[in-house]
C-alpha positions in Angstrom: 53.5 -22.2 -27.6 54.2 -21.3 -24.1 55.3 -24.2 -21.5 55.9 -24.6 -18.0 53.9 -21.6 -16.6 52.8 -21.7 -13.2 49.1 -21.1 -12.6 48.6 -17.1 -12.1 47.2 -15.0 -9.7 46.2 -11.1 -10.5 46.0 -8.4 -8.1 44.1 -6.8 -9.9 42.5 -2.9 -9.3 39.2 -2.9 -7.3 37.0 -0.9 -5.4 37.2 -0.9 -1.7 34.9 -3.0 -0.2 31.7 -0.8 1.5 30.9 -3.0 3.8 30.8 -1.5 7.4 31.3 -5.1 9.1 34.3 -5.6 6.5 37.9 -4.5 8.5 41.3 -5.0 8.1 41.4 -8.4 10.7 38.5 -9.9 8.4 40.3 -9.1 4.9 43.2 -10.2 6.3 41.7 -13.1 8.4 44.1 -12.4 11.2 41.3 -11.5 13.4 40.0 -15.3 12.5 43.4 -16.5 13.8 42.7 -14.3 17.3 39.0 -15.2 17.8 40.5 -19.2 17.7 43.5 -17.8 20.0 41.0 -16.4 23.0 38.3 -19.6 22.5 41.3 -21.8 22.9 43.9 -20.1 25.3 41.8 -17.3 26.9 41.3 -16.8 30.3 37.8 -15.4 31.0 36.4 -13.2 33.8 32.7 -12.7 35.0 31.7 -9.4 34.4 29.6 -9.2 37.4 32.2 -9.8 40.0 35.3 -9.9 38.3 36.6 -13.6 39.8 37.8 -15.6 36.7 35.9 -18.5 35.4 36.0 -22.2 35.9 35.1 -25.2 34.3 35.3 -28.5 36.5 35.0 -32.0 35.4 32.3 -34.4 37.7 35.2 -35.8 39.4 36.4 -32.2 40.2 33.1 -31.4 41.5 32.4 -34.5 43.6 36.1 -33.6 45.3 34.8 -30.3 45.6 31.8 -31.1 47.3 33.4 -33.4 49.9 35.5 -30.9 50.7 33.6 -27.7 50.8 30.4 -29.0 52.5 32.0 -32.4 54.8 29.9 -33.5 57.1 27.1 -31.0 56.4 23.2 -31.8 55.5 22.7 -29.9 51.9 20.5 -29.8 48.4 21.7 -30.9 45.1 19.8 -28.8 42.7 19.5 -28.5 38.9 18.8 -25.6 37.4 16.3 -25.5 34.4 14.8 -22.3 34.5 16.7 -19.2 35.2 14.7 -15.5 34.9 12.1 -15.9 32.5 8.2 -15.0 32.9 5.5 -18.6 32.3 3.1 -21.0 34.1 5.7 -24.0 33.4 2.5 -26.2 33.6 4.4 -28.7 31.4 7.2 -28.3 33.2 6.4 -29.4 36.6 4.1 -32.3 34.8 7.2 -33.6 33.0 9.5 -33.7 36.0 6.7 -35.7 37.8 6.2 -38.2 35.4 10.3 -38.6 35.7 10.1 -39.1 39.2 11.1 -36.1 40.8 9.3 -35.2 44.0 10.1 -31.4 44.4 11.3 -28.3 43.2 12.8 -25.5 44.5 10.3 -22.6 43.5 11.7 -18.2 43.4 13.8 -19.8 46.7 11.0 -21.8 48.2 11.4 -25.5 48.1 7.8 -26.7 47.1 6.4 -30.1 46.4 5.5 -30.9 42.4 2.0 -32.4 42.4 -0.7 -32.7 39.8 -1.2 -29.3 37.2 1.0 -27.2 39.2 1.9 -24.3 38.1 3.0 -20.8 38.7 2.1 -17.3 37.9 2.9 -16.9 34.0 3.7 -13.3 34.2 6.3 -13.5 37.0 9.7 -14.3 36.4 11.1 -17.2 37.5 14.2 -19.4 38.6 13.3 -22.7 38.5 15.6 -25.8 39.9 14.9 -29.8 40.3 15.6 -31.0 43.8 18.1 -33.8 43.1 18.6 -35.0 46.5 18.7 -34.5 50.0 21.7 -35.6 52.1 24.8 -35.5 54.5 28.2 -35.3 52.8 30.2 -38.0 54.2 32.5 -40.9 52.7 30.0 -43.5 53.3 27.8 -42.1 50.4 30.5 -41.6 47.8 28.5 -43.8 45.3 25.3 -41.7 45.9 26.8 -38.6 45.7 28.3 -39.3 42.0 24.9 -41.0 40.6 23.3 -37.5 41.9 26.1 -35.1 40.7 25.8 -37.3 36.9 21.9 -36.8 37.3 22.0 -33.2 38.1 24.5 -32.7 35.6 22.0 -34.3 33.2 19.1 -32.1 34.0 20.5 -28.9 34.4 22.7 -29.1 30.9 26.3 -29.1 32.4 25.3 -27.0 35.5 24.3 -28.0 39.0 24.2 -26.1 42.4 24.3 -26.8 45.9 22.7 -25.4 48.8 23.8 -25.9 52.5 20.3 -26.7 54.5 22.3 -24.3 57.4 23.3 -21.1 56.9 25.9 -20.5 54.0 25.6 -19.7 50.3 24.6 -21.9 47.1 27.8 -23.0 45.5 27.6 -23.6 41.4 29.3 -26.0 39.4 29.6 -26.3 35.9 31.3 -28.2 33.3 31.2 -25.1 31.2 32.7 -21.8 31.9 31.0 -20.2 34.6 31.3 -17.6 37.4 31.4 -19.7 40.8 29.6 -16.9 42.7 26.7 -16.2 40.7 26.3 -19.3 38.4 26.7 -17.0 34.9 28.1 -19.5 31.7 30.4 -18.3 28.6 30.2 -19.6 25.4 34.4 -20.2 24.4 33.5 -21.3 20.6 35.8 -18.7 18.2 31.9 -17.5 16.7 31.6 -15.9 20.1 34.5 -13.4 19.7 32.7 -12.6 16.1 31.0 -9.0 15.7 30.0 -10.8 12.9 27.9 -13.6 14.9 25.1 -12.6 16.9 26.8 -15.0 19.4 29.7 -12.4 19.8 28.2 -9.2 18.8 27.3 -6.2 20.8 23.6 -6.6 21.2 23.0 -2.8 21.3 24.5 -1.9 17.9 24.8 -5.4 16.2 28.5 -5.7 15.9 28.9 -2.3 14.1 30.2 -0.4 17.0 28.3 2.5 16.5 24.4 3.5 17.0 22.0 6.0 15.3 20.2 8.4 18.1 18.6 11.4 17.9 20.7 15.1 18.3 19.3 17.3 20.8 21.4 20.2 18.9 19.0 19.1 15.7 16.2 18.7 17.2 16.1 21.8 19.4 18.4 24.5 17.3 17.6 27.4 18.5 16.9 27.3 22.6 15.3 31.0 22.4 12.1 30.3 20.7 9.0 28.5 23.0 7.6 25.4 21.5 4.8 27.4 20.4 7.3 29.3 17.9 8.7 26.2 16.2 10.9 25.8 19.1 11.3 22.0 18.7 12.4 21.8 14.9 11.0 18.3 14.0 7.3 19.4 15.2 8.1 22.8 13.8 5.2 25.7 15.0 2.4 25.2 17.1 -0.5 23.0 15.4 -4.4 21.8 17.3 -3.2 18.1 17.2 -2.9 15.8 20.2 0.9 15.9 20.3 1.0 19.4 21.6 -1.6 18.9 24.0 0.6 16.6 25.3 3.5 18.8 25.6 1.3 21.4 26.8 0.3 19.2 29.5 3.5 17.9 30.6 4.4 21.8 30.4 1.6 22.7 33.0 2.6 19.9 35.5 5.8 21.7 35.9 4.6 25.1 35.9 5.7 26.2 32.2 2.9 26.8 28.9 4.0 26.8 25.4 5.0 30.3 24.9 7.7 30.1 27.4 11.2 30.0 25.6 13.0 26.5 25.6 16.0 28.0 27.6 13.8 28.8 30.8 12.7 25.5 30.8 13.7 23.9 34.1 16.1 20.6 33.6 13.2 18.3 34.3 10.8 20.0 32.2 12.5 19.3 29.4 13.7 15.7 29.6 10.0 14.9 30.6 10.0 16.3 26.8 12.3 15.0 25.3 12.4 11.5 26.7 9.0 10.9 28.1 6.6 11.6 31.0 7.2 8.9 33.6 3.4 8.1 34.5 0.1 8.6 32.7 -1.3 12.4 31.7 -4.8 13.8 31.0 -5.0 15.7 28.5 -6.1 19.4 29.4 -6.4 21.0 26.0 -8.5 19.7 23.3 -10.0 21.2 19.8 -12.6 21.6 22.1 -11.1 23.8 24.8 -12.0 20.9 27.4 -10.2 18.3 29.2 -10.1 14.6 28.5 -11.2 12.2 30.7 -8.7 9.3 29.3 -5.3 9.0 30.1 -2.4 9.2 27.8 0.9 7.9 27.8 3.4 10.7 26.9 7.0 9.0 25.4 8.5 12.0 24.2 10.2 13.8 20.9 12.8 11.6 21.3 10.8 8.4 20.7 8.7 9.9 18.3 12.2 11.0 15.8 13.4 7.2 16.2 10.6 5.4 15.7 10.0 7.3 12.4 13.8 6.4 11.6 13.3 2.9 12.7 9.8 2.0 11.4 8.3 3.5 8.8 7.5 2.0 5.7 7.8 5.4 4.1 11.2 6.5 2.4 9.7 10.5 2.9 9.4 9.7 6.4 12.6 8.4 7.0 14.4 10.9 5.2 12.6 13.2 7.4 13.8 11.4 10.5 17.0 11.4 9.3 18.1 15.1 9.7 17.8 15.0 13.1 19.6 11.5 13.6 23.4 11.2 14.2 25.7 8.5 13.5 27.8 8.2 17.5 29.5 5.3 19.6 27.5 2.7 21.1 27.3 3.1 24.7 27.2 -0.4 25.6 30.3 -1.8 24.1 31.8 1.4 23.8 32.5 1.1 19.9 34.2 -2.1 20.4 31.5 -4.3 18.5 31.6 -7.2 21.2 29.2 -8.3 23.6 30.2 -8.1 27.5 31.3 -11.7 27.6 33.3 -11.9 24.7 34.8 -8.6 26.3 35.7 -10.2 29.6 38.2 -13.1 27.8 42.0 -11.6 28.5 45.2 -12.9 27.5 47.9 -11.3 29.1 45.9 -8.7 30.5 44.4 -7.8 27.2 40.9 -8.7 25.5 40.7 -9.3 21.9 39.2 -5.8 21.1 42.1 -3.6 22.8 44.8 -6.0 20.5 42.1 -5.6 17.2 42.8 -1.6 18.1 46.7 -1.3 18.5 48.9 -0.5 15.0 50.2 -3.8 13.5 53.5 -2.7 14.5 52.6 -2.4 18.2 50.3 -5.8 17.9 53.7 -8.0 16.0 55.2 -7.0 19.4 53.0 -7.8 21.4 52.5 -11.2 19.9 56.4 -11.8 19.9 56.7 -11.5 23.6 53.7 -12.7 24.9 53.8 -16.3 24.0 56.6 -16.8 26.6 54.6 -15.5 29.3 52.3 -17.9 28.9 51.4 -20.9 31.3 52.8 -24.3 29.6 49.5 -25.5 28.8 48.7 -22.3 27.2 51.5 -22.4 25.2 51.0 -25.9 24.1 47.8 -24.9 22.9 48.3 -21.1 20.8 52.1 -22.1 19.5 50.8 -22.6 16.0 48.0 -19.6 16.4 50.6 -17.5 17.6 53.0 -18.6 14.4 50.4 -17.7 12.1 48.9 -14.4 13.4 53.2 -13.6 13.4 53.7 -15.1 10.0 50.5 -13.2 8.8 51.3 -9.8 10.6 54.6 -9.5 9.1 53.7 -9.9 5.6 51.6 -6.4 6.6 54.4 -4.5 8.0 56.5 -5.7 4.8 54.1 -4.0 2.5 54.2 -0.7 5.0 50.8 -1.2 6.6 52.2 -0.7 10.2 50.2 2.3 11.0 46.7 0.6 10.4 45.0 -1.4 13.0 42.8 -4.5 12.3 39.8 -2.8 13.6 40.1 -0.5 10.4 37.2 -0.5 8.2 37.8 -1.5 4.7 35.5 1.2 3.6 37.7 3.8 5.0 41.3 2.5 3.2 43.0 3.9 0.3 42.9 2.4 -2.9 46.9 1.7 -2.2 45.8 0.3 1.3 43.6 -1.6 0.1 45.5 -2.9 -2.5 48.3 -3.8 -0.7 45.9 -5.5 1.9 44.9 -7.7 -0.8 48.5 -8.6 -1.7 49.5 -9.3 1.9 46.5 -11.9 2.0 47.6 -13.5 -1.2 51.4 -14.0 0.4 50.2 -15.2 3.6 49.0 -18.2 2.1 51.6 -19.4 1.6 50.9 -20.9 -2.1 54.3 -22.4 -3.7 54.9 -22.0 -7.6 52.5 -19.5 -8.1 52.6 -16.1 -10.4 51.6 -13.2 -9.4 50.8 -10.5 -11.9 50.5 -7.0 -10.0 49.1 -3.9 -11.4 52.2 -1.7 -9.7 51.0 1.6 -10.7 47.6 1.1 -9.0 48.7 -0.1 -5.8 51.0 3.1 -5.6 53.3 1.9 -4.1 57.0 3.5 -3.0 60.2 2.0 -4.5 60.8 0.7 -1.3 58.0 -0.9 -0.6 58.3 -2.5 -4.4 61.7 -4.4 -2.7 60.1 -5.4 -0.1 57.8 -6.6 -1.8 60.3 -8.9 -4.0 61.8 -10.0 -0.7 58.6 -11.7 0.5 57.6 -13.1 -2.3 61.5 -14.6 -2.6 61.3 -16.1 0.7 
């Protein structure tokens, strides 16, 4: 019989993992460790003006108020609708039962009476007059039971508006830009480009987008569109799509024998991307023109809509040839959405650190932590211990030249195994056996002490 053997753990030989949303910071979970660093220690910044964000608790504001508007006449306001289209019938009949007598209406103070309602197609800002009054001393008790209602009403954010001359002020007990009233979310899910609270909403957290290659499309510039110019429509055909083009082509002086290369610039973008207004159509099987107006929305459209949404696996291979895998131009390939983008510690948001070497990111967390304010500090010791503790289990196994924005999908088998093995020792288990398939994790001799080290330790 065998005795006193510790419970095992393999690491064994698999396959990479294909996943494109699976990187090296996921595997690893040091990325979880630095989305819980930025939502608890991370300074954000409004991406429309750049000032950083505040939070303010309702004694803050009320101190705030006195200060900022003493001795003048102004509106507490709560905001419940903010740019969207609707009547709001319901609305304005709820806040009337509730008592409230007016509303400040697209910037026009209006009074809520019986089915009011506004144009549904329209949008909208929408905020409850809370109250009307003069900021002095005398009314401190007033001025907190409106600050709690307004607080109440508009979910954590209020405003204020001088009756004089002067600009609305916002207050929030959330993150939010002072200046133009915008709110973060700080929960770690929103530095996730695996959440669609975090992710890019362009590309959907993958950092990348499929669009349509002008080079495909259009391979050869010498032929016309009547020639096969335009590869995807290939040569000219009595169907309403080349009237189109033919149309668009006459408006700017061009027919469909002229070669693509003496097309002027606008010419063909009105192609390619759309005509801006409505067309008549001026050919038909016929050889007359129509008399109903046409939307033209170009080659463009018409490759990535096949791509996109059809049904039909010939059609989207089809599509396909002319479609090319490039960086999305909204988050410029780093996966996040603007506002997860605008959180910095040190100078640095969490997709520039997910995109330096380990080595050059187990520096940066060794001298940053110092920097920090005390509060801060107080806060992200034991984060920054971990992501340390985690990060140097990866240099040991000689992953230093990866990053943890490194797909999985892209990795060696050796990288990947060695991934795997870094995970295992960076938690931390005591009394454990580890059986490791050396020969597949190819590993060098020196990596094989290392190895032994950590494990030791």
């Amino acid at each position: 019989k065998i005795t006193g053997l510790s419970p095992v753990i393999s690491i064994e030989q698999k396959t990479t993992n294909k996943n494109p949303r699976s990187t090296v910071g996921t595997t690893t979970e040091v990325y979880d460790f630095l989305r819980l660093l930025f939502a608890r220690a991370g300074e954000a910044y409004s991406y429309v003006t750049g000032s950083r964000m505040v939070k303010y608790t309702d004694e803050k504001i009320i101190e705030l108020i006195q200060k900022d508007f003493a001795g003048k006449k102004i509106l507490l306001l709560a905001p419940v609708v903010k740019g969207r289209k609707g009547n709001y019938k319901e609305l304005f009949e709820n806040l009337r039962k509730k008592g409230f007598i007016s509303a400040r209406v697209d910037g026009e103070i209006r009074e809520i009476g019986l089915g009011m309602s506004v144009d549904r197609y329209k949008i909208h800002d929408i905020e409850i007059v809370i109250d009307k009054m003069i900021v002095d001393h005398i009314d401190l008790k007033r001025l907190k039971s409106s600050v709690a209602t307004a607080m109440k009403n508009g979910k954590g954010v209020m405003m204020v508006k001088p009756l004089d001359r002067g600009d609305i002020k916002y207050y929030s007990r959330h993150l939010m830009c002072p200046d133009t009233g915008i709110s973060y979310r700080d929960a770690p899910h929103s530095f996730s480009f695996n959440s669609p609270h975090g992710a890019c909403p362009k590309c959907k957290g993958l950092g990348y987008v499929n669009a349509a290659d002008i080079d495909k499309i259009i391979p050869n510039n010498a032929l016309s569109i009547y020639e096969g110019g335009i590869e995807p429509l290939g040569k000219y055909k009595n169907s309403i799509l080349f009237w189109q083009i033919e149309t668009v082509l006459k408006k700017h002086g061009y027919e469909l024998h002229t070669p693509i290369r003496e097309l002027s610039e606008e010419a063909l973008t009105d192609i390619l991307y759309g005509y801006p207004g409505q067309i008549r159509l001026e050919n038909t099987a016929l050889g007359v023109s129509s008399n109903s107006l046409y939307n033209f929305e170009g080659i463009i459209k018409y490759v990535t809509m096949q791509e996109e949404n059809s049904t039909s696996k010939k059609a989207n291979k089809w599509a396909e040839q002319f479609i090319s895998v490039v960086k999305c131009d909204v988050c410029n390939g780093q996966r996040l959405n603007q506002e997860a983008l605008n959180f910095r510690i040190a100078g640095k948001n969490i997709a520039e650190l997910a995109s330096m070497e380990l080595s050059d990111l187990y520096e940066w967390v060794c001298t940053t932590e110092a920097q920090l304010e005390d509060k801060q500090r107080q806060i992200a010791g034991e984060i920054f211990k971990e992501i340390r503790t985690r990060l140097k289990f990866l240099l040991d196994v000689g992953l230093e030249y990866l990053s943890l924005n490194r797909q999985s999908m892209t990795l060696s088998g050796g990288e990947s195994q060695r991934i795997r093995l870094a995970t295992q020792i960076g938690s931390q288990l005591v009394n454990v056996l580890y059986i490791l398939d050396e020969p597949s994790i190819g590993l060098h001799q020196r990596d094989n002490i290392r190895l032994i080290n950590s494990l030791k330790e």
